[in-house]
KEKE-3310 file (N, C-alpha, C; in steps of 0.2 Angstrom, whole numbers, plus 5000, padded with zeros to 4 digits):
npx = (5004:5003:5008:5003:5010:5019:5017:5025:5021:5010:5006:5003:5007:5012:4999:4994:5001:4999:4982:4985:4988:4979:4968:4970:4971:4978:4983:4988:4995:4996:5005:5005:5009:5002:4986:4979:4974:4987:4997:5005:4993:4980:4970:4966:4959:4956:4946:4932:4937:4945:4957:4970:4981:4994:4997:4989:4992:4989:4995:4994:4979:4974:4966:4975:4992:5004:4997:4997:4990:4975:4976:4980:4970:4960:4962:4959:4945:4938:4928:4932:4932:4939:4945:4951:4964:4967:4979:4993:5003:5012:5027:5038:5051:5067:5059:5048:5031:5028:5017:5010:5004:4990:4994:5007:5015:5010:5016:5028:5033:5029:5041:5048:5048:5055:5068:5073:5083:5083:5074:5070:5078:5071:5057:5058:5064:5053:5047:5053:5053:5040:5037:5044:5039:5024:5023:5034:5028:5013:5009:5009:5009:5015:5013:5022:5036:5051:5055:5044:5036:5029:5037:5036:5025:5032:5042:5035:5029:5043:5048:5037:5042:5058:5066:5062:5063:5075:5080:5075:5080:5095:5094:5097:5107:5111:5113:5102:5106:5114:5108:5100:5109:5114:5104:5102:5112:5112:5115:5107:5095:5097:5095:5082:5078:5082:5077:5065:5068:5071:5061:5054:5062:5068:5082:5098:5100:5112:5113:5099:5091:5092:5082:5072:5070:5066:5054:5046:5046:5038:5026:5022:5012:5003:4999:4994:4986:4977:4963:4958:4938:4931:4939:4956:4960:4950:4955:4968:4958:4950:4958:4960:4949:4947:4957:4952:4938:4945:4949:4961:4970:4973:4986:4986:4992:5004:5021:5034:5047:5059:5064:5061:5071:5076:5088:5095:5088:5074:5059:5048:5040:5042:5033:5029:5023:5026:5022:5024:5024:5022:5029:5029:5034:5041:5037:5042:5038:5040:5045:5063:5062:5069:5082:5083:5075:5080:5089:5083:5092:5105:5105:5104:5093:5080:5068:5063:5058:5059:5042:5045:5052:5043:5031:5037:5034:5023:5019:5021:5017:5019:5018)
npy = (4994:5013:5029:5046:5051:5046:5046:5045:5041:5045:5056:5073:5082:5074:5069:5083:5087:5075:5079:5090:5087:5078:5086:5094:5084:5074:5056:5050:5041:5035:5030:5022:5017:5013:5010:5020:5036:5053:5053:5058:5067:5062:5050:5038:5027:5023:5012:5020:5033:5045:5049:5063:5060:5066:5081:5096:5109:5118:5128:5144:5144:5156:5172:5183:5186:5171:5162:5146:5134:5138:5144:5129:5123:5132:5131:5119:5119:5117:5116:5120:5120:5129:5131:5144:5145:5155:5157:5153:5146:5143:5149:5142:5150:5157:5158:5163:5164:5166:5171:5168:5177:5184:5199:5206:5219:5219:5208:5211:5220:5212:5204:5214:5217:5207:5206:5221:5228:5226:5231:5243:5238:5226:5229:5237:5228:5217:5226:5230:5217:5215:5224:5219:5208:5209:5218:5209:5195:5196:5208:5203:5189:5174:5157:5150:5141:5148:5148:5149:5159:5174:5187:5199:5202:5199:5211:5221:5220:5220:5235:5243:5238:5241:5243:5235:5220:5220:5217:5207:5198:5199:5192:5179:5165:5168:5166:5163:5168:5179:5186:5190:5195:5210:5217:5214:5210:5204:5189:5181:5181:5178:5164:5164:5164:5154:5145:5146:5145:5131:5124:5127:5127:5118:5118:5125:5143:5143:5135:5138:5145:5163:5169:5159:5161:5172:5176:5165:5169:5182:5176:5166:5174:5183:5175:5165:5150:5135:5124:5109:5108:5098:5086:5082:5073:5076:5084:5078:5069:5077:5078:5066:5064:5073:5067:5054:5058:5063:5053:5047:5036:5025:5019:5008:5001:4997:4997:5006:4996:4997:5007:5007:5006:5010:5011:5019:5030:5032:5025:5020:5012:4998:4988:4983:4972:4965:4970:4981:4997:5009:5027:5042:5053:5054:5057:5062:5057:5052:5043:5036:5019:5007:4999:4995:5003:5018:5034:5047:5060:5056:5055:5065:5067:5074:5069:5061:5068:5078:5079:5094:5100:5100:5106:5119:5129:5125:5125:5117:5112:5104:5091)
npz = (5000:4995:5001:4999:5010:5026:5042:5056:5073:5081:5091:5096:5088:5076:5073:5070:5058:5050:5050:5043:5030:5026:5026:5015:5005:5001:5004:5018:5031:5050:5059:5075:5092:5099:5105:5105:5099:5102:5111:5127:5129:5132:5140:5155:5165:5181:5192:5189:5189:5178:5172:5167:5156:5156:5151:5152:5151:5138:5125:5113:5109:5112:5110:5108:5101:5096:5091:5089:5089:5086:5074:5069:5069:5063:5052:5048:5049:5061:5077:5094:5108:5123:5139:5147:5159:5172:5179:5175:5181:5197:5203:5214:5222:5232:5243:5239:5233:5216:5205:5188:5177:5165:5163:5160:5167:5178:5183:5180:5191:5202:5200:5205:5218:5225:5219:5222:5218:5205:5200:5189:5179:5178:5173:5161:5154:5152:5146:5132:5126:5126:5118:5106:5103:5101:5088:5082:5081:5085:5077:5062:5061:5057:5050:5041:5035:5031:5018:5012:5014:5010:5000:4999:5007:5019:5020:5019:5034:5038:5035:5042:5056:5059:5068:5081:5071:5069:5082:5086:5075:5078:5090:5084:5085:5098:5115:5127:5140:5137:5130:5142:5149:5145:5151:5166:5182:5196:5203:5207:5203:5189:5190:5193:5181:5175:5178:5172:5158:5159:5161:5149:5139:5139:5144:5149:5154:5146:5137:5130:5116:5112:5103:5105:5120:5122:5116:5120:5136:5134:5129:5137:5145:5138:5128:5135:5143:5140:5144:5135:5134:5145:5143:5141:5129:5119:5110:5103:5098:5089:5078:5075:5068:5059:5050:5048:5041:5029:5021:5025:5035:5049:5060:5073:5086:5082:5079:5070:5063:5055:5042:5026:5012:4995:4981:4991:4997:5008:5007:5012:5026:5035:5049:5065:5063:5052:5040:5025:5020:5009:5006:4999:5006:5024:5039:5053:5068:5084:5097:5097:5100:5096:5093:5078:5071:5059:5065:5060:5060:5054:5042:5028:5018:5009:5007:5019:5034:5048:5060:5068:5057:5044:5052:5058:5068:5077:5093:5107:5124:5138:5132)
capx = (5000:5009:5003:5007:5014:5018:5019:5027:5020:5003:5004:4999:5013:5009:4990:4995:5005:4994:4976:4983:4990:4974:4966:4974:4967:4983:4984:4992:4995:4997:5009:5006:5014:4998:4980:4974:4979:4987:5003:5003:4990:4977:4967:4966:4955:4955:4941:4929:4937:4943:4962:4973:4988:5000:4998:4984:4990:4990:4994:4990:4972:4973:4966:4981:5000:5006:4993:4996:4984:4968:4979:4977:4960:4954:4965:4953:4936:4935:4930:4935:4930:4944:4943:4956:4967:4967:4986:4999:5009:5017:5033:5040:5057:5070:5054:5042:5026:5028:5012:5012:4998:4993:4997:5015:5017:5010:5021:5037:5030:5029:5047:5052:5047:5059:5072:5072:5089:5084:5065:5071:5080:5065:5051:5064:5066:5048:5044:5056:5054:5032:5035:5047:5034:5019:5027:5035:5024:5007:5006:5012:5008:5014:5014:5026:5043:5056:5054:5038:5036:5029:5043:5033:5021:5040:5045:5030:5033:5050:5049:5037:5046:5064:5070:5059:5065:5083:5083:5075:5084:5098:5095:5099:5115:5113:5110:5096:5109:5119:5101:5099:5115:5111:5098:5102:5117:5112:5115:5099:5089:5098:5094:5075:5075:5086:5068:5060:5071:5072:5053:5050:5064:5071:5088:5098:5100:5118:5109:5092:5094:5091:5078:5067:5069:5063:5044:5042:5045:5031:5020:5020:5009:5000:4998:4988:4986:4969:4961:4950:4934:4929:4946:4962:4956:4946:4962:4967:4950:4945:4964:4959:4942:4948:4962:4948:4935:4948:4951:4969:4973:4976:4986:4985:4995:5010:5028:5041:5056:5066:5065:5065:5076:5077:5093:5100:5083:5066:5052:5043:5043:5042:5030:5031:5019:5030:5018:5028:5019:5026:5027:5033:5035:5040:5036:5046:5038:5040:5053:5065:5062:5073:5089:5084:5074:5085:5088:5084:5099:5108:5103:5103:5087:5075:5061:5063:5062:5055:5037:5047:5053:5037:5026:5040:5029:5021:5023:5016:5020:5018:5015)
capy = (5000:5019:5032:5052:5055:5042:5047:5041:5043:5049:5061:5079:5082:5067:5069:5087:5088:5072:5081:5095:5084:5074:5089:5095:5078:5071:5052:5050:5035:5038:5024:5022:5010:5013:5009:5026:5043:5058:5054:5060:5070:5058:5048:5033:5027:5017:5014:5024:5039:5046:5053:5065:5056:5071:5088:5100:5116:5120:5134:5142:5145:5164:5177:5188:5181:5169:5154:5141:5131:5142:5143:5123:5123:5135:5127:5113:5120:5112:5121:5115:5124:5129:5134:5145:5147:5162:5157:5149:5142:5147:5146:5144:5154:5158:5157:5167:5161:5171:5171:5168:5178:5187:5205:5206:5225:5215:5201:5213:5225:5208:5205:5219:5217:5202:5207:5226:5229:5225:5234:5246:5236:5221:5235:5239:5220:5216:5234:5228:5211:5213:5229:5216:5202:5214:5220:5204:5189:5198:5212:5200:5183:5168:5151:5147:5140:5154:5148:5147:5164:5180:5192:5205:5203:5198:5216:5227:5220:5224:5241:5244:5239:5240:5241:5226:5217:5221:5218:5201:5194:5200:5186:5171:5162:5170:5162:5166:5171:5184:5192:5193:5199:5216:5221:5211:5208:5199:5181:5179:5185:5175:5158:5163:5163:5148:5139:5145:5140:5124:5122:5126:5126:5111:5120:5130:5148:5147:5130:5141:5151:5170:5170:5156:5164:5178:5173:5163:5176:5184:5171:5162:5178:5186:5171:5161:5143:5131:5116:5110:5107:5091:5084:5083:5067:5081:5087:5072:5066:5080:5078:5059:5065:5075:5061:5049:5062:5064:5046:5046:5029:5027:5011:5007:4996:4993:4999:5006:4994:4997:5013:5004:5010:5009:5016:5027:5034:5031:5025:5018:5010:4989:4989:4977:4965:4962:4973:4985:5004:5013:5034:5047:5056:5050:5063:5056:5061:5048:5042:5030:5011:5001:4997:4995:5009:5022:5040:5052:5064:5051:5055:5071:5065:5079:5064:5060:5077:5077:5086:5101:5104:5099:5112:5119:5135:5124:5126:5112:5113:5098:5086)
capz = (5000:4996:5002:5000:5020:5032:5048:5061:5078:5084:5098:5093:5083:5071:5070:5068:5052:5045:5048:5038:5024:5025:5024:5009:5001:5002:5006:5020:5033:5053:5064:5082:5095:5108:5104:5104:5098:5108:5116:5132:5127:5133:5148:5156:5170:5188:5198:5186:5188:5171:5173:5160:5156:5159:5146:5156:5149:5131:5125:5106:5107:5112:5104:5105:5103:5092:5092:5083:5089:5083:5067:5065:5069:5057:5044:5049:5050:5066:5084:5098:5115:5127:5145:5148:5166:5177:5180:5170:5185:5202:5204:5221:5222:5237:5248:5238:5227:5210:5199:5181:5174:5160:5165:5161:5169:5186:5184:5183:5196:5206:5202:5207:5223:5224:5217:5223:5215:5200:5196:5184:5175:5175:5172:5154:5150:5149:5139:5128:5121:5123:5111:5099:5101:5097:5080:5074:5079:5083:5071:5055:5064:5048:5052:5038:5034:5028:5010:5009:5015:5006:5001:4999:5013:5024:5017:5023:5040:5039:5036:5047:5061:5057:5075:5082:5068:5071:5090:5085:5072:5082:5096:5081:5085:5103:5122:5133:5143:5133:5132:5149:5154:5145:5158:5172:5186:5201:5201:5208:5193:5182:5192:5192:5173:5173:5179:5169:5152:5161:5159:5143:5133:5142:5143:5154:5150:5141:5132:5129:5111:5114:5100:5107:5125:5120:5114:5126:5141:5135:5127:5142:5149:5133:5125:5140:5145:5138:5142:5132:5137:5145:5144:5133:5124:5113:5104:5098:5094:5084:5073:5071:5066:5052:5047:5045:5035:5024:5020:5030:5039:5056:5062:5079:5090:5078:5079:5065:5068:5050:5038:5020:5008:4990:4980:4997:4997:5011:5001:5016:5035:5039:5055:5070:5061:5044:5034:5025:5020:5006:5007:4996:5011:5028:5042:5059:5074:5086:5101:5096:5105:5093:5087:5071:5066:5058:5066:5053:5060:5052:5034:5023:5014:5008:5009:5027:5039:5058:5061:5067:5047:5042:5054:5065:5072:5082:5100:5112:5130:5141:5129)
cpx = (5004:5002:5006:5013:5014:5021:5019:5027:5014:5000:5002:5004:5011:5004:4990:4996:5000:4986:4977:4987:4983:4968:4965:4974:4972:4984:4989:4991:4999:4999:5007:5006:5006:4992:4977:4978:4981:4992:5000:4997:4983:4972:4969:4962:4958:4950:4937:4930:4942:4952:4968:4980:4993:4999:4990:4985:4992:4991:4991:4985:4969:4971:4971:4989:4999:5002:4991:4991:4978:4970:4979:4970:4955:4956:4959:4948:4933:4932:4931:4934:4936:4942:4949:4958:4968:4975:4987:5000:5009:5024:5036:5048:5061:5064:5047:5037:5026:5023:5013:5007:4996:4995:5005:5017:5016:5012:5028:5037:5031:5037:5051:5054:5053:5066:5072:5079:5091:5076:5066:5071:5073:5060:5054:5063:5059:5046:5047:5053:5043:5032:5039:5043:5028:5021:5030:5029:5016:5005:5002:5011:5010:5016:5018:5031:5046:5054:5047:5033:5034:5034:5041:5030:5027:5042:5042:5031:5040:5051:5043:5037:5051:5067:5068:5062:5072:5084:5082:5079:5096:5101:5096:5108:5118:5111:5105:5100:5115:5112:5099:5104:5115:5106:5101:5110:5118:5112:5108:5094:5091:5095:5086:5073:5079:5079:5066:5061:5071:5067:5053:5054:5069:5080:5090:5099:5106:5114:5104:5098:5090:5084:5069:5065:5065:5054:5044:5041:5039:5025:5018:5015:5004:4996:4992:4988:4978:4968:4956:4943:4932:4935:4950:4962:4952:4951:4964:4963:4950:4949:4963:4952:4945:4953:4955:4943:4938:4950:4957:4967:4979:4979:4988:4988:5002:5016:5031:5046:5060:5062:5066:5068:5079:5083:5095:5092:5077:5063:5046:5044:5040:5039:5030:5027:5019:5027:5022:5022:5024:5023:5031:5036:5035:5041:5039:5041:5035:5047:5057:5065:5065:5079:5088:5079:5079:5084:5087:5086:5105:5111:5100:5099:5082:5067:5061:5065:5056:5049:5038:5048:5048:5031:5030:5039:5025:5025:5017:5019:5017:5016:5024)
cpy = (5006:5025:5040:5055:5047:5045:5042:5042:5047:5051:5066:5082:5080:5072:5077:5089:5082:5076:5086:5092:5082:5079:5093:5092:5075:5063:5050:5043:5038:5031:5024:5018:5007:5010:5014:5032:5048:5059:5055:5066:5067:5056:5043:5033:5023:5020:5018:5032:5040:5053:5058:5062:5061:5079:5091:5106:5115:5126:5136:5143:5152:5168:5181:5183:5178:5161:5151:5136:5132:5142:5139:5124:5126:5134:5122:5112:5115:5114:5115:5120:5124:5131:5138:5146:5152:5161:5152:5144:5148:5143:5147:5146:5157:5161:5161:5164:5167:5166:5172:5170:5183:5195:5206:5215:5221:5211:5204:5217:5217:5206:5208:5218:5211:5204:5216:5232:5229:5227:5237:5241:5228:5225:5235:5231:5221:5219:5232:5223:5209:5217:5223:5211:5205:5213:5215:5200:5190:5202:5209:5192:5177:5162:5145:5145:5147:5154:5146:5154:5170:5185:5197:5207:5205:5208:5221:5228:5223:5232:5245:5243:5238:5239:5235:5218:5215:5218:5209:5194:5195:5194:5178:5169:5166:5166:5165:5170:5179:5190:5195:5197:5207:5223:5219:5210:5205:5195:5179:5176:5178:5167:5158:5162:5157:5142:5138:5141:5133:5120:5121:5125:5120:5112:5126:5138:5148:5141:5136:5146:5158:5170:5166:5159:5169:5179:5170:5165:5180:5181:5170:5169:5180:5178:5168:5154:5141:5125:5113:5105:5101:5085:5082:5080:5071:5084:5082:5069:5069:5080:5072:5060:5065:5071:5058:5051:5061:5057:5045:5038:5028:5019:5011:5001:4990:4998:5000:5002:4995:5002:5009:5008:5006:5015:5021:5030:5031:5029:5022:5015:5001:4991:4981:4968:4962:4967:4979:4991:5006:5021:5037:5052:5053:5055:5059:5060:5056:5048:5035:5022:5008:5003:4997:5000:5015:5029:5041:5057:5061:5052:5061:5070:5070:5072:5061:5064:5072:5082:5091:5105:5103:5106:5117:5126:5132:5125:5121:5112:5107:5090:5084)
cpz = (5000:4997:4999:5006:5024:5036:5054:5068:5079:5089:5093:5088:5077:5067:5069:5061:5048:5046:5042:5031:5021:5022:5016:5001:4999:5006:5011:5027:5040:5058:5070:5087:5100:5103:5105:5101:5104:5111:5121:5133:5127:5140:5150:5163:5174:5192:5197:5189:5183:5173:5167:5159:5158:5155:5150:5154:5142:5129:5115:5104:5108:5107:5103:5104:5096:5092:5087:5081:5086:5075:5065:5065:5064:5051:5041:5047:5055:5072:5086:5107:5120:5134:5148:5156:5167:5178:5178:5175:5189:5201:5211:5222:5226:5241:5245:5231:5222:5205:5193:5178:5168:5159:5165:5166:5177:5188:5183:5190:5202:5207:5203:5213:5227:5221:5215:5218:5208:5196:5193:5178:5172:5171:5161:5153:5146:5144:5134:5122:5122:5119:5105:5098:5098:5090:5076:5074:5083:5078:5062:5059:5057:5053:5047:5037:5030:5020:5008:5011:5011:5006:5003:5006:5021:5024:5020:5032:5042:5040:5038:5053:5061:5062:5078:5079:5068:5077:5089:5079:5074:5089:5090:5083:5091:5110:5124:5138:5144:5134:5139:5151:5153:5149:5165:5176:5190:5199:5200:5202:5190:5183:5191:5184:5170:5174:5175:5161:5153:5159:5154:5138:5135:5141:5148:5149:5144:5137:5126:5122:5113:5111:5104:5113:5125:5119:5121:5134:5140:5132:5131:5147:5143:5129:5129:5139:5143:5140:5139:5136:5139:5148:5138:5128:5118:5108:5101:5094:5089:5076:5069:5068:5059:5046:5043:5041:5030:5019:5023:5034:5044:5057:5070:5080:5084:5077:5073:5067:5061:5045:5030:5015:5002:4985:4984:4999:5001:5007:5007:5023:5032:5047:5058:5066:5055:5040:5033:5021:5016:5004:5001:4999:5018:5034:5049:5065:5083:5092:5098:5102:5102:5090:5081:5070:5066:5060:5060:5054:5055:5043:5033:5019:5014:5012:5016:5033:5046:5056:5062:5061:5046:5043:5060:5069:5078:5089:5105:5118:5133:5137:5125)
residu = (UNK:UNK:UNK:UNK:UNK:UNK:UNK:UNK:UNK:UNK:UNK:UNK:UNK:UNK:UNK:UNK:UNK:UNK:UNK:UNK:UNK:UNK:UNK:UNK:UNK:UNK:UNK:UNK:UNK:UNK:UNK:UNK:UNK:UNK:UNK:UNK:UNK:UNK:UNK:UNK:UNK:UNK:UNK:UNK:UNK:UNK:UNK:UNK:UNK:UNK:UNK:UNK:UNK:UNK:UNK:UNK:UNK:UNK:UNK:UNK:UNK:UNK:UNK:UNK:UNK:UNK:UNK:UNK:UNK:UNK:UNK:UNK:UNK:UNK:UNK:UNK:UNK:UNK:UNK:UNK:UNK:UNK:UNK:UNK:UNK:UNK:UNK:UNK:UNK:UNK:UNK:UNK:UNK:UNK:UNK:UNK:UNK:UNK:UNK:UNK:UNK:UNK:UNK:UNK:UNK:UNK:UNK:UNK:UNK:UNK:UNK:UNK:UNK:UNK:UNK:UNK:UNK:UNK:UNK:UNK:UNK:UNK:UNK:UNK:UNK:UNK:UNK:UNK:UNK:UNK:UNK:UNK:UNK:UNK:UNK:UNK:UNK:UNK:UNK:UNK:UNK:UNK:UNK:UNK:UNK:UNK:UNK:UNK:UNK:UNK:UNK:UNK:UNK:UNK:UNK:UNK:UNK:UNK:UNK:UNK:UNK:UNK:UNK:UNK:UNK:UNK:UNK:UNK:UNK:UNK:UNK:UNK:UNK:UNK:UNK:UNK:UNK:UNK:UNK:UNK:UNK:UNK:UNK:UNK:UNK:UNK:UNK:UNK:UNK:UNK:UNK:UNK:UNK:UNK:UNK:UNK:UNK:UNK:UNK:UNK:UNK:UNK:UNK:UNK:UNK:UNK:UNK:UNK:UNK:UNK:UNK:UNK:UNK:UNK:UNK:UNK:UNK:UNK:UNK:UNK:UNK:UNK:UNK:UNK:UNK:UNK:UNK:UNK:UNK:UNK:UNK:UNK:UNK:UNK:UNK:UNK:UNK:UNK:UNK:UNK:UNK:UNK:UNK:UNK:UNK:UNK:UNK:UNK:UNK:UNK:UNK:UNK:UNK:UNK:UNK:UNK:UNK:UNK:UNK:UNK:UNK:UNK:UNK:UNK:UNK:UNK:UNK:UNK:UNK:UNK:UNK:UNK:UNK:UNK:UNK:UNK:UNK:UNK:UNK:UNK:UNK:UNK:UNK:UNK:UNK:UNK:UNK:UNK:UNK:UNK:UNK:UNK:UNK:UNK:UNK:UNK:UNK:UNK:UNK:UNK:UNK:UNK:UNK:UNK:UNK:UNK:UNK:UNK:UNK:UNK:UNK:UNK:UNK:UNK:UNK:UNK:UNK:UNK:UNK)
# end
């Protein structure tokens, strides 16, 4: 059987990237190890009570900011009901509970208070990097890869905000740490936002790229936190919905364990149960469990990218 897309792996990544294939009328085929869709992005029961496997906040569904999420879904033509959080998160920090909400002027004002040495200079951060986020990825919001990009459209933006654009293309091939050092000099300080890159961008600050730090210092505030209504089981659901409208093909409770390959080149996956699957395209977004399936860091192959190259504006937190 060949398809146009096989993906591999159906948490929300996956079933992401194939609904808008599927959508697009593109045949497409979705692997997954489990017997349902969703990743951690799921339930499970004991005892009839009805639990979420682990992802609780989502972000993305905002009306303001950079939400990707609302921008698959209307790719879609799907709703989906969210119920937003009052508070992102506390964080508990050399003895003080710091609220994450979405007021940023009351979330620096709060850390002023904490780090009294350093209010000025916080007050000036945040002012900073919510007028660059404004201007690039509210004003001009694009959910596209660079080449696939309007010049023109890229152009307008540009020259209407030249500085924003400069302070932010500025932060490529820098640290989260390098940015912060600009403003800041207590140690302190630096260890509290060492948390928070730890969180989200699963790195410490000199790890964290400046670029990426950057958005998410104030998305995580602007942006806002969702659940959807009911429970998290409704985002994957609504993703295998629109797979299976579209005629797409979900395969359930079978594993990749070998990458085939014809002349150097992917052409399809071999799944746990000998049945081989032929793609034109092979979208990776999965953890590896075996030896024999092939990393695709391994290989310079246009025909075998990760979901990140595929959709890589997504932004999924907890999941």
């Amino acid at each position: 059987m060949e398809f146009d897309a096989i993906i591999i792996g159906g948490g929300l990544s996956g079933l992401t990237a194939a609904s808008l294939l599927a959508k697009s009328r593109l045949k497409v085929a979705v692997i997954e190890k489990s017997y349902n869709p969703g990743g951690s992005c799921g339930i499970f029961k004991r005892n009839g009570a009805t639990f979420d496997i682990g992802a609780a906040m989502l972000f993305g569904f905002g009306e303001k900011g950079f939400n990707a999420h609302r921008f698959v879904f209307n790719c879609l033509e799907e709703p989906l009901e969210v119920v937003k959080h009052d508070l992102l998160y506390c964080m508990h920090f050399k003895g003080h509970v710091i609220r994450f909400g979405d007021d940023i002027s009351a979330f620096a004002a709060q850390l002023g208070t904490i780090f009294p040495s350093e209010q000025a200079n916080i007050g000036r951060f945040y002012r900073d990097l919510e007028k660059m986020y404004n201007n690039v990825m509210v004003a001009n919001p694009n959910y596209t890869s660079p080449d696939e990009t309007d010049a023109r459209g890229a152009l307008k933006s540009l020259i209407k905000h030249p500085l924003s654009y400069a302070r932010f293309l500025g932060y490529l091939n820098k640290s989260a740490r390098s940015l912060l050092e600009k403003y800041f000099s207590d140690p302190e300080i630096f260890k509290f936002f060492d948390k928070i890159t730890s969180t989200y961008c699963y790195a410490t600050l000199e790890e964290s790229p400046a670029v990426l730090a950057a958005v998410m210092f104030v998305d995580n505030h602007l942006g806002g936190s969702y659940y959807p209504a009911g429970s998290t089981i409704f985002l994957p659901g609504k993703l295998e919905q629109v797979i299976e409208e579209n005629g797409g093909t979900m395969v359930f409770e079978q594993e990749v364990t070998k990458i085939v390959f014809e002349h150097n080149r992917p052409v399809g996956v071999e799944l746990s149960s000998g049945e081989i699957l032929f793609g034109q395209d092979l979208i990776y977004s999965a953890r590896i469990s075996s030896n024999r399936v092939c990393r695709p860091q391994k290989y310079s192959i246009p025909r075998f990218f990760s979901v990140t190259t595929f959709f890589h504006s997504l932004r999924f937190s907890g999941v």
